[in-house]
LUMKOL-383520 format. One line per 8 residues: number of its first residue (from 1); for each residue x, y, z of C-alpha. Coordinates in steps of 0.2 Angstrom, whole numbers. Layout:
BEGIN
NUM> X,Y,Z  ...
REM end
This chain:
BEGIN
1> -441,284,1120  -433,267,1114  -422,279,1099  -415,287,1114  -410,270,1124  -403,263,1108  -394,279,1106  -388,279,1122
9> -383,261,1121  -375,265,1105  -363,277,1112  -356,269,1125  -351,254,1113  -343,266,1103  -334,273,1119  -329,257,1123
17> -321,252,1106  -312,270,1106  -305,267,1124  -298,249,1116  -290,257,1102  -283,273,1111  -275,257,1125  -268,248,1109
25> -261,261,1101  -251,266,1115  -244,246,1119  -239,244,1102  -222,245,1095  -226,247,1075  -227,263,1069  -239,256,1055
33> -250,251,1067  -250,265,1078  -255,278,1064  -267,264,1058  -274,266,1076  -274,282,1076  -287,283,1058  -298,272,1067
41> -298,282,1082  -302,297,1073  -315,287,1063  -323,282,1079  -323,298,1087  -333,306,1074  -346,292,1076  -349,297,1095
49> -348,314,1092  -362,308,1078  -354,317,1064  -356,307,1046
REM end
C-alpha cells in the first residue's frame, strides 16, 4: 500500500518537472538549449513511463 502512494507521488513530480522542461524549451531562444531540453525531456519521459 504505501509502494503504491509513493509511486504515485513519484509520478506526479516527474510530470511536473517534464511539464517545466517541455514550457522552457519552448521560451527559450538557444538552439543548444532547446536540444539540451529536449535529452532531458526524453530522459524524464522514460522515467514516468518507468522504463530503466
Amino acid at each position: 500500500m504505501l509502494t503504491t502512494i509513493i509511486t504515485i507521488l513519484y509520478l506526479a513530480l516527474i510530470a511536473i518537472i517534464c511539464i517545466m522542461v517541455v514550457i522552457y524549451v519552448y521560451k527559450t531562444e538557444k538552439i543548444t538549449e532547446k536540444i539540451t531540453g529536449a535529452i532531458i525531456l526524453i530522459l524524464f519521459i522514460l522515467r514516468l513511463l518507468l522504463i530503466k
